[in-house]
C-alpha positions in Angstrom: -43.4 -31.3 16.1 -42.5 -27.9 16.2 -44.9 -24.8 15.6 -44.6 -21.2 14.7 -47.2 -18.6 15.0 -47.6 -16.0 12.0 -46.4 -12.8 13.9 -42.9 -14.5 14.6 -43.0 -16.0 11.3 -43.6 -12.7 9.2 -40.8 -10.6 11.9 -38.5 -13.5 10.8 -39.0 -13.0 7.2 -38.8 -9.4 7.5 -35.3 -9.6 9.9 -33.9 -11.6 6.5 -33.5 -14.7 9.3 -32.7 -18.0 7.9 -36.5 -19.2 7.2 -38.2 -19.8 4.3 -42.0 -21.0 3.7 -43.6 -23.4 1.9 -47.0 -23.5 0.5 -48.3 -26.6 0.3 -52.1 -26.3 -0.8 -53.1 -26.8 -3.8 -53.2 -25.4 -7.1 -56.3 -24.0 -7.2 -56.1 -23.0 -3.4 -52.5 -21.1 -4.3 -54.4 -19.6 -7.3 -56.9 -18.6 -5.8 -55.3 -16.5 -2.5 -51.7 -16.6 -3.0 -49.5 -15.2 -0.4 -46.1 -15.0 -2.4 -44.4 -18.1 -0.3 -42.5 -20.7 -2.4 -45.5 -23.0 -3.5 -45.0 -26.8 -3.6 -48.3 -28.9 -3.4 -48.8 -31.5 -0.6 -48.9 -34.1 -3.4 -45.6 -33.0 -4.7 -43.6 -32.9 -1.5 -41.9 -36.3 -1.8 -40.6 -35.7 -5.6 -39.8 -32.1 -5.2 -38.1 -32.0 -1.4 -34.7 -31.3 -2.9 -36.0 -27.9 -4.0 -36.1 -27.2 -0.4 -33.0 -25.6 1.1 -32.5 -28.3 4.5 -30.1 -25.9 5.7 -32.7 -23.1 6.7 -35.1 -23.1 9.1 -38.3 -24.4 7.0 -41.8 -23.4 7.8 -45.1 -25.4 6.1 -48.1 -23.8 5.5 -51.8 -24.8 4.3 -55.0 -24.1 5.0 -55.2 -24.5 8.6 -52.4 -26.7 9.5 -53.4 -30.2 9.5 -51.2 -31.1 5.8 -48.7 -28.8 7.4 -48.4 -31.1 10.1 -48.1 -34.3 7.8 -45.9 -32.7 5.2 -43.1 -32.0 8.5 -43.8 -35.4 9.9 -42.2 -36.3 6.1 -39.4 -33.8 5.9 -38.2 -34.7 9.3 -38.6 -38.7 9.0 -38.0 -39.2 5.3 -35.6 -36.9 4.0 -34.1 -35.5 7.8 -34.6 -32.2 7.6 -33.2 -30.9 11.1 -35.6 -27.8 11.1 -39.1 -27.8 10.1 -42.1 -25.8 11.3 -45.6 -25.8 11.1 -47.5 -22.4 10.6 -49.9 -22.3 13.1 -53.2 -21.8 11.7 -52.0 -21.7 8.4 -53.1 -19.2 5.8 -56.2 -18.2 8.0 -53.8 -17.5 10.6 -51.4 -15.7 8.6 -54.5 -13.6 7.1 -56.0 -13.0 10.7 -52.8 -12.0 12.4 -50.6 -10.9 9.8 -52.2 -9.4 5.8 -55.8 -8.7 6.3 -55.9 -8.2 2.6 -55.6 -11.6 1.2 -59.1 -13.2 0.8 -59.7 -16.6 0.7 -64.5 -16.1 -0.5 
């Protein structure tokens, strides 16, 4: 399993690279502090993969990375997605080392 951490993630996003994110909390978790990603719930992974261009690199994000890690242990084994990531730390580590200003209380 592969890992990126938030700094490289966000100087990705912002270089235009071939990355996208996934959210996959929950509703209510999205609702509640959303950070803008593409939002697909853990739940709806399986039925809603092909929304997920295969051909980028593809990074999954959550809380703090634990359904990350399941949700790219399916892309890769299931549907074979060559390139998947998991956000290391999740949204807390995108809110500690990257936006300060998203609140999760």
């Amino acid at each position: 399993m592969r890992y990126i951490d938030p700094k490289s993630c966000k100087e990705r996003l912002s270089k235009e690279d071939n990355l996208i994110v996934i959210d996959v909390r929950e509703d209510y978790e999205y609702q509640h502090c959303n950070t803008g990603f593409t939002h697909i719930p853990m739940g709806e992974i399986s039925l809603r993969q092909q929304e997920i261009n295969s051909s980028k690199d593809v990074v999954i994000m959550c809380q703090s990375g634990r359904r990350a890690e399941a949700v790219v242990n399916l892309l890769e084994t299931e549907f074979h997605f060559p390139n998947v990531f998991v956000m290391e730390g999740g949204i807390l580590g995108w809110i500690e080392h990257v936006d300060p200003s998203l609140k999760l209380d």
